[in-house]
Backbone bond lengths (Angstrom), bond angles and torsions (degrees), N, CA, C in turn:
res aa  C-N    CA-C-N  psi(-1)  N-CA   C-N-CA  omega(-1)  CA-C   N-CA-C  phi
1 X - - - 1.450 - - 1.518 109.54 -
2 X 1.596 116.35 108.63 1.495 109.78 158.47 1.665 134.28 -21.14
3 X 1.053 146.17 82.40 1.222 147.40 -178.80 1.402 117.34 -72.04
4 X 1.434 115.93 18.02 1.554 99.79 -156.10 1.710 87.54 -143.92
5 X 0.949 135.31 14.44 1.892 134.03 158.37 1.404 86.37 -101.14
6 X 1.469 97.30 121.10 1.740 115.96 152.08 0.949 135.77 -59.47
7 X 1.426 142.19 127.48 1.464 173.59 -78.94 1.793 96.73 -129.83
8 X 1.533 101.65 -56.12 1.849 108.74 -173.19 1.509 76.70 -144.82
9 X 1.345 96.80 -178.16 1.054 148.34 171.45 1.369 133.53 -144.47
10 X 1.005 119.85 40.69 1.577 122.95 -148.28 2.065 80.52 -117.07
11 X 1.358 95.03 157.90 1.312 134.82 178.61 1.092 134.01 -95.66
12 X 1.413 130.00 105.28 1.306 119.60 -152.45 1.962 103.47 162.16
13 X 1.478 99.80 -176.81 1.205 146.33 -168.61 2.018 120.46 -95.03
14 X 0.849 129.72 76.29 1.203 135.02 -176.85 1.625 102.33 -58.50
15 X 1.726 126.78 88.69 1.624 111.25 146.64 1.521 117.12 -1.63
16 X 1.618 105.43 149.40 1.280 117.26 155.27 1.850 104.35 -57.61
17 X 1.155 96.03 -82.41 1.795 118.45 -176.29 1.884 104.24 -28.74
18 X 1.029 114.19 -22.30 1.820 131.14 -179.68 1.335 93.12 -67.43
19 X 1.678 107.72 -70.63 1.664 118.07 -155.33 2.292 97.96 -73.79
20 X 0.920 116.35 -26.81 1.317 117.38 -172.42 1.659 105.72 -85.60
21 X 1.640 130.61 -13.29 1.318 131.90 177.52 2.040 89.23 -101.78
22 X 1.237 127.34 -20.56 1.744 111.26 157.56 1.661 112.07 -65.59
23 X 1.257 132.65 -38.81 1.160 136.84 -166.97 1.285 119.74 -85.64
24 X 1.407 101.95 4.96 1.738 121.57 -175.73 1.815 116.60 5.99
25 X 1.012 122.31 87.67 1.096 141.63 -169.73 1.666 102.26 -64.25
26 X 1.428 123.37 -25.63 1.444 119.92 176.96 1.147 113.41 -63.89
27 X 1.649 129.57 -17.27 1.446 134.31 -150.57 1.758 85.10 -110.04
28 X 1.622 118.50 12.86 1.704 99.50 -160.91 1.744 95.21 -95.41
29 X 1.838 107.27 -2.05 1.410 83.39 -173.23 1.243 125.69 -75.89
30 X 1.545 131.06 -37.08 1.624 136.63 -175.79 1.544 111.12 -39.37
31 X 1.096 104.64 -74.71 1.658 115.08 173.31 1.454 123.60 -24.63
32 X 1.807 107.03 -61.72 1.361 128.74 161.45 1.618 121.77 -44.25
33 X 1.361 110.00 -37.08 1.544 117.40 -171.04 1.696 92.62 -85.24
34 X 1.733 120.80 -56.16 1.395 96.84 172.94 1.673 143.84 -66.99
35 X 1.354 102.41 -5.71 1.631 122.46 163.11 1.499 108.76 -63.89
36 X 1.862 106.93 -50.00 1.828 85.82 176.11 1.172 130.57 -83.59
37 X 1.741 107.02 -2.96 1.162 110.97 175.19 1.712 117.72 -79.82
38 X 1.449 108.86 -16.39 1.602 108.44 -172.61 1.617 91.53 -89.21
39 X 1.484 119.01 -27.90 1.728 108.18 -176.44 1.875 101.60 -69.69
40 X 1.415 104.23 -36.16 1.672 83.02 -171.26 1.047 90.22 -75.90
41 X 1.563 151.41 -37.76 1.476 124.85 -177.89 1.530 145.60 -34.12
42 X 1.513 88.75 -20.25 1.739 111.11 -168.99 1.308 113.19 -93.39
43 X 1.438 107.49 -22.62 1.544 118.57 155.07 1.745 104.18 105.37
44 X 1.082 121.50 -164.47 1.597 128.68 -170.25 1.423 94.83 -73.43
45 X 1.820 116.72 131.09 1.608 91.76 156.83 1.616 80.28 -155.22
46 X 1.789 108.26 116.00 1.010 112.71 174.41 1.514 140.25 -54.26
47 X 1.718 97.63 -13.09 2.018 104.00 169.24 1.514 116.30 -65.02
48 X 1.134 106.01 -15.45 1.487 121.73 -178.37 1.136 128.97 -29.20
49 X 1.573 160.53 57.91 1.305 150.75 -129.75 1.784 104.83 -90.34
50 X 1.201 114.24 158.82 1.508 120.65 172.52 1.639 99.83 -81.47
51 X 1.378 143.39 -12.42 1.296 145.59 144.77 1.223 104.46 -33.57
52 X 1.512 103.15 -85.80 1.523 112.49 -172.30 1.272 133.83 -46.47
53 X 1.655 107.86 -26.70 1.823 117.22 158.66 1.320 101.88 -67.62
54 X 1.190 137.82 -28.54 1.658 140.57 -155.30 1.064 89.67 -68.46
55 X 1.851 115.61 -68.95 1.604 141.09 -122.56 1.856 83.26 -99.42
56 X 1.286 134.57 1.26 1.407 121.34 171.05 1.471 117.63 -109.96
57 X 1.692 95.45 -29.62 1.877 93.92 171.75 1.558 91.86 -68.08
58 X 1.066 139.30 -68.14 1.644 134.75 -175.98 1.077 109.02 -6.52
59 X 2.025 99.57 -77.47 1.530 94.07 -176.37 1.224 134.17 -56.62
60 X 1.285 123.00 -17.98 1.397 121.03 -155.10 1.430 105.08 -102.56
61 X 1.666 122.16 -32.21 1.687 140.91 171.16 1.779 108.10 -82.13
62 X 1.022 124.18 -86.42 1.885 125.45 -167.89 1.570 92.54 -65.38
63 X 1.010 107.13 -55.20 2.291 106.48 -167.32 1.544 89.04 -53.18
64 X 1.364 101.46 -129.55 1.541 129.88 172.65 1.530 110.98 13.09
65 X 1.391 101.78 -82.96 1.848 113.42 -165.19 1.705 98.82 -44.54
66 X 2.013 93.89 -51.20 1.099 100.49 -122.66 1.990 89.91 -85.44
67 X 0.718 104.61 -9.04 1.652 120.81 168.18 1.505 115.69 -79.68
68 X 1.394 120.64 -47.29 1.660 118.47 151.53 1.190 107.37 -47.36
69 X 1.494 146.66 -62.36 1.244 156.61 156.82 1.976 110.10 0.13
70 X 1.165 94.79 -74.70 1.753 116.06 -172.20 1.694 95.70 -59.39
71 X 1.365 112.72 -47.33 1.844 122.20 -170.42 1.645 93.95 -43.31
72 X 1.374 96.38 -71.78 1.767 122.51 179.84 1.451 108.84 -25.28
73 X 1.396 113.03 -41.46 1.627 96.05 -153.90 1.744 91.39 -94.47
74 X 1.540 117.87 -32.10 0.952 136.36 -170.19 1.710 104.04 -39.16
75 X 1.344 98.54 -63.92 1.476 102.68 -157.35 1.699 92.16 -101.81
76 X 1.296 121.44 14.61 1.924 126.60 158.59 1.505 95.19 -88.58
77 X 1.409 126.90 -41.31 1.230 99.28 -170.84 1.415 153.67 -28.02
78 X 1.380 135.46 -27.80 1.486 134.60 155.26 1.443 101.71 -68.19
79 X 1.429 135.21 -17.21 1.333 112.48 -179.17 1.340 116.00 -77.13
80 X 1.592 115.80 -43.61 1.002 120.98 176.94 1.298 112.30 -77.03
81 X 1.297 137.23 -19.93 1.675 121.65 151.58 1.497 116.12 -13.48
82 X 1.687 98.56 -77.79 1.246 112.40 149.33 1.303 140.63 26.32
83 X 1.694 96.02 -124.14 1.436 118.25 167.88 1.204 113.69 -104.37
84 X 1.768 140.60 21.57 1.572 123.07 170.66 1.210 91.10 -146.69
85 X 1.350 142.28 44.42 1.783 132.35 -171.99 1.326 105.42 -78.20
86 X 0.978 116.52 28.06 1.656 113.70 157.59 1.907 110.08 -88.39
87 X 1.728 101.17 -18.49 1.483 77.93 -142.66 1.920 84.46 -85.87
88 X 1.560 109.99 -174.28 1.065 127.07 -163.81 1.474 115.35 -51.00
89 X 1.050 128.17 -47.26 1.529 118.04 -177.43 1.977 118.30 -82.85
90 X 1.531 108.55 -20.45 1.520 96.58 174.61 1.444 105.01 -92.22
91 X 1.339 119.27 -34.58 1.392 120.72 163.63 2.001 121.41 -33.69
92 X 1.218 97.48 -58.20 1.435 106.02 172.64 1.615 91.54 108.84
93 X 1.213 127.70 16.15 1.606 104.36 170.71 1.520 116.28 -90.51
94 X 1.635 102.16 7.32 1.738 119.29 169.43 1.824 100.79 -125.74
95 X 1.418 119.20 79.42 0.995 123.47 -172.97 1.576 143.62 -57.19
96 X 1.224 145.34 152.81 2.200 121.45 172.84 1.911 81.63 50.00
97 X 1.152 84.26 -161.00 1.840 127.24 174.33 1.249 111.03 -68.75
98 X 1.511 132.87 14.51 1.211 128.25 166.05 1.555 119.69 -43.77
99 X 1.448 100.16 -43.99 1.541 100.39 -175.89 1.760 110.01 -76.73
100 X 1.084 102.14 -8.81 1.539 92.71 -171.67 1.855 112.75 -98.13
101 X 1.489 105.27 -31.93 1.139 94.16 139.83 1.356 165.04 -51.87
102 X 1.842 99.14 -33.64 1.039 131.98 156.63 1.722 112.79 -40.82
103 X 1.284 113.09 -72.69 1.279 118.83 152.04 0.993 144.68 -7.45
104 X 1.191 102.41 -54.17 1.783 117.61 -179.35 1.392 112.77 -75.98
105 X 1.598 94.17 -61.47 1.556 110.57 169.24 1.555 129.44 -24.34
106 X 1.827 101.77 -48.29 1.302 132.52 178.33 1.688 112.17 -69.37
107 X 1.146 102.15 -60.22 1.611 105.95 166.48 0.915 109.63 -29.45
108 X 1.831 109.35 -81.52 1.605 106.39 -178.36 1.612 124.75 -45.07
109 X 1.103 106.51 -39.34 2.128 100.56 -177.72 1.468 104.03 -67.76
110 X 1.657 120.98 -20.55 1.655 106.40 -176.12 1.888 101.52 -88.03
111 X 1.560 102.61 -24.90 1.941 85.06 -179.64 1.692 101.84 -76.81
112 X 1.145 130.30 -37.49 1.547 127.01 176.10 1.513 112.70 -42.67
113 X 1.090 103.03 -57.12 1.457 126.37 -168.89 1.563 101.07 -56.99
114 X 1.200 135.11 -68.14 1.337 138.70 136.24 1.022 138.74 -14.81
115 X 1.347 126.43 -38.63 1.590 133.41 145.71 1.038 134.79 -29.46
116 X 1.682 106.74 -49.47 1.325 124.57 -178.39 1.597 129.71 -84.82
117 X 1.794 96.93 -1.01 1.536 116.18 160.83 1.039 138.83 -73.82
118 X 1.387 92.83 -27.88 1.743 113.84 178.26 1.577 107.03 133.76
119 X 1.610 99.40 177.09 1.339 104.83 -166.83 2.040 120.26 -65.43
120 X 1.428 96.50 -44.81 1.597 83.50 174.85 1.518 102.61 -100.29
121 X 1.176 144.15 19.43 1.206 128.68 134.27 1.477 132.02 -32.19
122 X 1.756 85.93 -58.53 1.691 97.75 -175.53 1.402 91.84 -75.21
123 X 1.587 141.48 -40.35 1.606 127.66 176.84 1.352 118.05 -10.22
124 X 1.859 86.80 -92.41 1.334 93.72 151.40 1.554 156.21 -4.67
125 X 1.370 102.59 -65.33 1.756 101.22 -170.86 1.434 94.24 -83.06
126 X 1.624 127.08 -32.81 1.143 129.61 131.78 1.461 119.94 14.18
127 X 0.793 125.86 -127.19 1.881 128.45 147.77 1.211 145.42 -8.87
128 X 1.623 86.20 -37.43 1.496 93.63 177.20 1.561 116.17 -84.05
129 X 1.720 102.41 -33.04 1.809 117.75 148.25 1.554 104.85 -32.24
130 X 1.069 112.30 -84.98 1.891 128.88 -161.93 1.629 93.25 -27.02
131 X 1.715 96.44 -70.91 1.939 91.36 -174.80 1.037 126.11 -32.65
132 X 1.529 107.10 -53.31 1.429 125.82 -160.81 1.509 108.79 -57.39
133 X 1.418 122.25 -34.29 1.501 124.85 165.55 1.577 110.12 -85.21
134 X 0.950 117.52 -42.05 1.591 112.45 169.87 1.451 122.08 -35.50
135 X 1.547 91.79 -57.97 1.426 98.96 162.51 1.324 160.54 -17.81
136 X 1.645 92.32 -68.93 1.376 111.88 170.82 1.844 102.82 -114.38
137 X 1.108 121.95 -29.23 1.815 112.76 167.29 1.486 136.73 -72.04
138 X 1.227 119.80 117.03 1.387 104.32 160.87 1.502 133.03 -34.63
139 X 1.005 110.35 150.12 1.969 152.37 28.73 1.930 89.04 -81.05
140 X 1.305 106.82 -61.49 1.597 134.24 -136.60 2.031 95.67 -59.38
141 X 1.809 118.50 -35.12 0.705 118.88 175.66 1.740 129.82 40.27
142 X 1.132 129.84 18.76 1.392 144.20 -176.65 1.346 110.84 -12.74
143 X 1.245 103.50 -92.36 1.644 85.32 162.82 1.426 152.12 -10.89
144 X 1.536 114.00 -29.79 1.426 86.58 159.12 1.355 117.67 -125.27
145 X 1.783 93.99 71.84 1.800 107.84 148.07 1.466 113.84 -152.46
146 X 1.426 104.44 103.18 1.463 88.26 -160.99 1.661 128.20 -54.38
147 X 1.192 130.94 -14.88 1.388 116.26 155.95 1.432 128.53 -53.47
148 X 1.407 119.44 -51.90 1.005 113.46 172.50 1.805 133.93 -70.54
149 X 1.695 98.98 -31.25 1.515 92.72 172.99 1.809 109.63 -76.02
150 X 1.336 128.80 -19.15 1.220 119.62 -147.73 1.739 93.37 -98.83
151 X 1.559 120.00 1.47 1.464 130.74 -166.12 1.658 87.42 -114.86
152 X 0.857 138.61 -22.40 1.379 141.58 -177.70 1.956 110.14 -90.94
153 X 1.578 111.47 -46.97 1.499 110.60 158.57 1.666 110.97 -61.22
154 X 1.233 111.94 -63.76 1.393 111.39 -163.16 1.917 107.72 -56.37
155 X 1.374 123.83 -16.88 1.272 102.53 -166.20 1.907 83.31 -110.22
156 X 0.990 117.07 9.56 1.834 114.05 166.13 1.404 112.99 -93.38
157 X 1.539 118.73 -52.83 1.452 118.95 168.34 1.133 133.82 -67.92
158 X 1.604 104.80 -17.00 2.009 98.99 176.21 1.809 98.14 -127.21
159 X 1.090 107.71 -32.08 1.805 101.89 -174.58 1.177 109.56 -80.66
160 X 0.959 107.85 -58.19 2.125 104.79 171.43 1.001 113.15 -46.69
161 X 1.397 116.32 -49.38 1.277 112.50 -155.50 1.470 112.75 -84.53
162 X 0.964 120.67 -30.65 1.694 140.14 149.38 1.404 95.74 -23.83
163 X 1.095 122.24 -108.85 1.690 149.67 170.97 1.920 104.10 -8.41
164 X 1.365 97.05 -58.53 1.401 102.84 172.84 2.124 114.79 -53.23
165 X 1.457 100.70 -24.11 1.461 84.44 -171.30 1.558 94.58 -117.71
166 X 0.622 137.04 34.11 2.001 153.22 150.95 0.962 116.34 -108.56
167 X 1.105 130.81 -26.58 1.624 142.54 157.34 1.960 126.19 -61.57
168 X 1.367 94.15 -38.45 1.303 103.10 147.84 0.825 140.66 -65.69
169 X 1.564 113.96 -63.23 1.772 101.48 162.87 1.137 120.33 -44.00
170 X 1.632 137.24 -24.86 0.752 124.17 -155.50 2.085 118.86 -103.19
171 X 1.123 79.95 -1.42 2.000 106.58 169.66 1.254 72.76 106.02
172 X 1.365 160.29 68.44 1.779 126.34 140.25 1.782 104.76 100.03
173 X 1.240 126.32 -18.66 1.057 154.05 -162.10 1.766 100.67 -77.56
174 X 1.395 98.67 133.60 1.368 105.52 -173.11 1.603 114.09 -93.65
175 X 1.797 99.10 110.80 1.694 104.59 -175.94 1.025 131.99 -27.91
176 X 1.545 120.47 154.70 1.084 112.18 168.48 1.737 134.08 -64.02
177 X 1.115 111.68 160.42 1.762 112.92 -177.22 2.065 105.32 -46.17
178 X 1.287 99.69 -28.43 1.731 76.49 -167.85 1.259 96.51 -93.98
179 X 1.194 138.96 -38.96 1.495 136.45 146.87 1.480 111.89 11.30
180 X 1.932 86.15 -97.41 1.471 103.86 167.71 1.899 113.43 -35.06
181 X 0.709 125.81 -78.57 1.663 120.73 -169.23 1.459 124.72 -50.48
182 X 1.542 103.12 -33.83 2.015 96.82 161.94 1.292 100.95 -78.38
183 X 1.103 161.64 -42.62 1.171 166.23 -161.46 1.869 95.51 -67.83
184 X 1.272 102.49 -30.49 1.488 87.20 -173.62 1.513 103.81 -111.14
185 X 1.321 122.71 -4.04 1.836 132.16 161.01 1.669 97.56 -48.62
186 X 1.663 90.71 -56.76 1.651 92.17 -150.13 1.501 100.78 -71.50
187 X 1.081 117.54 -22.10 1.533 111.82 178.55 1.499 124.07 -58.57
188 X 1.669 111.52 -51.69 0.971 129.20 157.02 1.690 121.99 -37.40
189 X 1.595 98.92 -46.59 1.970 97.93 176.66 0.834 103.48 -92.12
190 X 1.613 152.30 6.52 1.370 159.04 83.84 2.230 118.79 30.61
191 X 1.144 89.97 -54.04 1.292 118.95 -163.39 1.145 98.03 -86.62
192 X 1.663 140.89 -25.67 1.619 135.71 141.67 1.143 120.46 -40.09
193 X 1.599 108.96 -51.81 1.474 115.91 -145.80 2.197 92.00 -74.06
194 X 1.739 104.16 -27.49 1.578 108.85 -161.45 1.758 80.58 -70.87
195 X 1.305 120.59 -43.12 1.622 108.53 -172.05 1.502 125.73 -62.75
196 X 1.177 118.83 -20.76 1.532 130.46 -164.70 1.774 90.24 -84.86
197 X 1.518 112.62 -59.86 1.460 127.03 169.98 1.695 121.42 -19.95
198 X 1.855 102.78 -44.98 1.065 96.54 -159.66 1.813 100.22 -101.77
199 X 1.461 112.04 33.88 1.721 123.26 -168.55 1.774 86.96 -82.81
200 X 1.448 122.87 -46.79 1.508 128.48 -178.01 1.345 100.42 -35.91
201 X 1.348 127.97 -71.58 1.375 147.69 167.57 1.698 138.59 -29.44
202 X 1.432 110.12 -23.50 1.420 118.23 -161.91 1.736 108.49 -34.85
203 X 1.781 87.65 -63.85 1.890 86.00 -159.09 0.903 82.98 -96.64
204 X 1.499 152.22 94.61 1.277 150.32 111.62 1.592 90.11 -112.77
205 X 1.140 125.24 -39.87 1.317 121.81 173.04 1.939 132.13 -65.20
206 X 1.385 98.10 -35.78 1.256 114.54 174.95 1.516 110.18 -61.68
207 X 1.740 114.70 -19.95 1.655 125.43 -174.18 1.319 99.33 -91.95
208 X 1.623 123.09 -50.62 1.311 113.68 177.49 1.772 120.16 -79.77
209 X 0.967 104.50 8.89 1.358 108.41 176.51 1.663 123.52 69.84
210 X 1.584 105.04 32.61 1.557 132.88 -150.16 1.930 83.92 -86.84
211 X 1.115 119.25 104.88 1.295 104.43 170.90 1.422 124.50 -94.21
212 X 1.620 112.66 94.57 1.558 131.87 -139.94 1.830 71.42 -105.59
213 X 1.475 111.47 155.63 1.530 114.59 158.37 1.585 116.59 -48.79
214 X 1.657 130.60 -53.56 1.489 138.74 163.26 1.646 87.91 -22.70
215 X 1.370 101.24 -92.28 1.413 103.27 -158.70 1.318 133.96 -55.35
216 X 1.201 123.98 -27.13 1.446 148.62 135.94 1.708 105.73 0.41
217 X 1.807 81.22 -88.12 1.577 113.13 -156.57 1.913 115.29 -97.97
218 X 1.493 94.16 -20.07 1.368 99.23 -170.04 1.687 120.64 86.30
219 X 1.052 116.61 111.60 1.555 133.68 -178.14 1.518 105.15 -2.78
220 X 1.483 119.49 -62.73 1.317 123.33 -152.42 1.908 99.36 -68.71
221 X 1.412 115.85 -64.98 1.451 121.93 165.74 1.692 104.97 -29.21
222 X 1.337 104.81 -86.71 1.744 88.29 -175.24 1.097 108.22 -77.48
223 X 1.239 158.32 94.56 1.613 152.64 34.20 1.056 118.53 -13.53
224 X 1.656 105.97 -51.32 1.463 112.02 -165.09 1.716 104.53 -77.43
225 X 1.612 101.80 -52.68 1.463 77.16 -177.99 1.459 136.17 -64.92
226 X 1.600 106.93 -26.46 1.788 136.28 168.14 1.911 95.55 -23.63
227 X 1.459 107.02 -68.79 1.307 129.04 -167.23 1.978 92.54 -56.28
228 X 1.026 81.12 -100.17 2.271 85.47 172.57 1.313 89.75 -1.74
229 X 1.402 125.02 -93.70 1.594 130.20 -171.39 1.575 110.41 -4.13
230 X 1.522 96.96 -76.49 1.439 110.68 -174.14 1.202 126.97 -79.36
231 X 1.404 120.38 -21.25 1.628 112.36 166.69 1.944 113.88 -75.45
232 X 1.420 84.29 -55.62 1.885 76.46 -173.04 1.543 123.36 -27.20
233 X 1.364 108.72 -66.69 1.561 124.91 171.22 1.504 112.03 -28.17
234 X 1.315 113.99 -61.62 1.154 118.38 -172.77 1.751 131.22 -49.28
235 X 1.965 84.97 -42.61 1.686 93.48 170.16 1.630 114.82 -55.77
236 X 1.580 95.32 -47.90 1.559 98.09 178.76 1.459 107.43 -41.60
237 X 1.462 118.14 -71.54 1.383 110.85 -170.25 1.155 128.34 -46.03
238 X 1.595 117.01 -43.11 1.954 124.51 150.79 1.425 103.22 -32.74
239 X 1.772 141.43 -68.36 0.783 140.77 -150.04 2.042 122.39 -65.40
240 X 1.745 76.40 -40.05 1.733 97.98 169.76 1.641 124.63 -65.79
241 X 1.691 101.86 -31.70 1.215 93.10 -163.86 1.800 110.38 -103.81
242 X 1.425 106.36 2.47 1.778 120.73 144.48 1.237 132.02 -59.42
243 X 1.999 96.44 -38.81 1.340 104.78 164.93 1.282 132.77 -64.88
244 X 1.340 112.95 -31.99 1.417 122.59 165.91 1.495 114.49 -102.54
245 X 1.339 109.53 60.11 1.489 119.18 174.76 1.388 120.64 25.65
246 X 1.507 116.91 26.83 1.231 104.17 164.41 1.812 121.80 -105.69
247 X 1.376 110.79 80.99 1.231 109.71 -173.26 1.373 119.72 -72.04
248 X 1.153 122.83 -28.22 1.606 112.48 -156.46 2.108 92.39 -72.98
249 X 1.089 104.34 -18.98 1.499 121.16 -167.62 1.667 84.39 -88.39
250 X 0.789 154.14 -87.71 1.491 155.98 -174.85 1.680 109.05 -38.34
251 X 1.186 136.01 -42.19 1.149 141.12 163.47 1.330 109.76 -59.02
252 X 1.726 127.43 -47.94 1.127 115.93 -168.35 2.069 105.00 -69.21
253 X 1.486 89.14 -44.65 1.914 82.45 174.88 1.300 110.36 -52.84
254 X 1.360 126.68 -44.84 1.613 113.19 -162.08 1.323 111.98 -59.01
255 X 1.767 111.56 -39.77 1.439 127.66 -173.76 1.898 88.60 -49.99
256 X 1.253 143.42 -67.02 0.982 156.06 -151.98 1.596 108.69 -76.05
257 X 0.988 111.17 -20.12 1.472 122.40 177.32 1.578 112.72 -96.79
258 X 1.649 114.52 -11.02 1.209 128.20 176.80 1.288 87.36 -88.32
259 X 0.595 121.81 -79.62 2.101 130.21 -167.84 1.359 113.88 -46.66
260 X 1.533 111.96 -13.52 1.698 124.44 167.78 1.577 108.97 -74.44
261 X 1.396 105.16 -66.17 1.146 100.23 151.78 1.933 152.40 -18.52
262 X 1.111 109.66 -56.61 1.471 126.51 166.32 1.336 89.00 -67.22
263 X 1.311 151.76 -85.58 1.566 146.98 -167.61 1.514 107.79 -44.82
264 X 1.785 132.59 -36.92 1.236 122.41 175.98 1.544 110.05 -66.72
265 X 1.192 109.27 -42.78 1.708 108.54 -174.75 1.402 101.74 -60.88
266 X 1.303 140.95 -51.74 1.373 120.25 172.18 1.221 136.42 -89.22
267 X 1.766 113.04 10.37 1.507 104.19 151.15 1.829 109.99 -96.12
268 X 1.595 121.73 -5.48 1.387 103.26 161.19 1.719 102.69 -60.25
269 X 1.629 145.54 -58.38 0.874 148.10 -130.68 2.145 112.88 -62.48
270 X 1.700 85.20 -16.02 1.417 100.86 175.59 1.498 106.31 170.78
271 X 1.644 94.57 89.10 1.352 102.28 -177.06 1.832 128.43 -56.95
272 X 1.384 102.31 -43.98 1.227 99.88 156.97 1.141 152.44 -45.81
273 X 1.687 96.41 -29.03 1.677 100.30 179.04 1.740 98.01 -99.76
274 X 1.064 107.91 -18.26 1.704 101.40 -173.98 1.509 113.48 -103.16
275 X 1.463 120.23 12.91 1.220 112.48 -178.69 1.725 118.69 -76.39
276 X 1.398 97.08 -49.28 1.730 84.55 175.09 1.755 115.06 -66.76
277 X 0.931 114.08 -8.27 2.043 109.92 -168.79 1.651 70.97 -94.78
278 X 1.555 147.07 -53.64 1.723 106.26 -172.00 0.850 116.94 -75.76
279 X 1.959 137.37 -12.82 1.652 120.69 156.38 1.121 112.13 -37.85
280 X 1.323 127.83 -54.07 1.582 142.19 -159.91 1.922 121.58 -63.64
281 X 2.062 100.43 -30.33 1.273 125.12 -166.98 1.334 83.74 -121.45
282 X 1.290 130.37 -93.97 1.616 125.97 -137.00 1.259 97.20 -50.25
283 X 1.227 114.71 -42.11 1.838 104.58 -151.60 1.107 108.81 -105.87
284 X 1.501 126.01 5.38 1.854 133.90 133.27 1.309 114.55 -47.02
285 X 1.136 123.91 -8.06 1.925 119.29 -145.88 2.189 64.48 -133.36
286 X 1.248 124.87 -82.94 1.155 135.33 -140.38 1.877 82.16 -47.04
287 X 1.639 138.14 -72.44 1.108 135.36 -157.21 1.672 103.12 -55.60
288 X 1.625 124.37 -38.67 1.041 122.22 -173.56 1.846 107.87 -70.92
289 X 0.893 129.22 -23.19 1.582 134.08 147.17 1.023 110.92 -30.75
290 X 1.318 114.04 -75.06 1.499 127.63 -162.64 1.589 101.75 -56.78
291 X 1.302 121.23 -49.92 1.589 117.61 -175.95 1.672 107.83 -53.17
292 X 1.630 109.07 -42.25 1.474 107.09 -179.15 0.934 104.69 -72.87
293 X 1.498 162.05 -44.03 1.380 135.43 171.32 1.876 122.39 -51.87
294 X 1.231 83.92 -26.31 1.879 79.55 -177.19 1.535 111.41 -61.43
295 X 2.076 86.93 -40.30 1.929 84.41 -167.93 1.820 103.85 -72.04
296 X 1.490 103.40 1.22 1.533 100.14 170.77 1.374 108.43 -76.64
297 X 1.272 133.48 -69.63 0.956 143.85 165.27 1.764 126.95 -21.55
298 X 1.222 93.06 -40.56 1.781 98.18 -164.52 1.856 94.26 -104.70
299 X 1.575 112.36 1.12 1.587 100.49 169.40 1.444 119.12 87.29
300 X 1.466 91.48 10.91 1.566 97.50 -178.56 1.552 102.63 -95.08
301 X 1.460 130.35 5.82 1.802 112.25 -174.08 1.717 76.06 -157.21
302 X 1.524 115.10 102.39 1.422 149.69 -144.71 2.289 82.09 -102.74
């Protein structure tokens, strides 16, 4: 399907309430949850300002996401003609190229904005920008293969964004090595949670020729691998954070990685019917992991 003839053409004025339903603010939590998880990682550091917690959930929730967000719909638009023409850009209450300007515009205020955090801050959002058009823009188009688009979300919403909020505490300063490496576990078991996500989706995808893992492989296969994704990593991180004597923090993930477990065995049993109730369970338990390793990490669970 051509992606690149515009939707309207109509003339006009884009609402506030227009441009704030492109930036979908529901999608701002993942990002946000791995930002506080990379700030508690870095541990106590009393220079710390309540700005600087402000000015990093920002970047990492309204900037970042929410600018991948606008890219997304931009270059979805004939799909959602389609099947969602209510929403803002086939509708026309985001009129011409409003949204794509929008976009740009947005980009630019999240790398500025980032600048002023420090040096791998801006790295970071850096990259996590690049994907975010990679993603959803031609040539590179990510999205439609699910390995590659769902390895490109998962290491923007939890690895960047991780890195991005340890980096702060840390003046701009590039984390430490164990930092960096759970930050990049969880990204990796990250890349389940984007496969399970896209089970809502199959045959709308199987029509556009969206090659999502579901459609790929068929529900039952990626379940299985979705799950693989997200357990392996995790042991590692149990395994790492024994290694560095932080058990009570390694016990609390495993406890949580046990209880992942009991929820994987019964969404293999029928992935289809159990995939949205383990968005709802597994990957409540999988993000709450991730927070207990940080407070391992950052010295907060002794």
């Amino acid at each position: 399907m051509n992606q690149s003839a515009p939707v309207n053409v109509a003339v006009g004025r884009a609402s506030p309430g227009a441009l704030l339903e492109l930036l979908k603010p529901i999608t701002w939590f993942p990002p946000m949850w791995a930002f506080l998880c990379g700030w508690v990682s870095a541990g106590p550091n009393s220079s710390i300002t309540t700005w600087s917690l402000l000015a990093g959930i920002a970047l990492t929730g309204p900037l970042v996401c929410g600018a991948s967000q606008v890219v997304n719909d931009w270059y979805d638009r004939d799909v959602d003609a389609l099947n969602e023409p209510h929403r803002p850009i086939p509708s026309g209450r985001v009129p011409g190229k409003t949204a794509l300007s929008f976009a740009m515009v947005w980009t630019l205020i999240a790398q500025t904005w980032a600048m002023m955090l420090g040096t791998w801050v801006a790295a970071a959002t850096f990259i996590g920008l690049l994907l975010a058009w990679a993603y959803s823009a031609p040539p590179l188009r990510l999205k439609l293969n699910g390995w590659w688009g769902n390895s490109a979300v998962a290491l923007s919403y939890e690895g960047l964004a991780w890195v991005t909020g340890a980096a702060i505490v840390m003046g701009g300063a590039l984390p430490s090595a164990p930092t960096l490496i759970i930050a990049l576990l969880y990204s990796i078991g990250a890349h389940g949670i984007m496969t399970l996500n896209d089970f809502k989706s199959v045959e709308g995808d199987l029509k556009l020729g969206i090659r999502s893992l579901p459609a790929q492989l068929g529900r039952e296969c990626a379940a299985s691998i979705a799950c693989g994704f997200m357990l392996l990593p995790q042991l590692v991180v149990i395994a790492l954070l024994m290694a560095w004597q932080l058990n009570l923090s390694a016990g609390t993930v495993a406890i949580v990685v046990g209880a992942q477990l009991l929820c994987m065995k019964r969404l293999l049993s029928d992935p289809k019917r159990f995939a949205p109730w383990y968005n709802a369970t597994g990957v409540s338990l999988y993000v709450l992991g991730m927070m207990s390793a940080a407070l391992g990490l950052g010295g907060w669970l002794a």
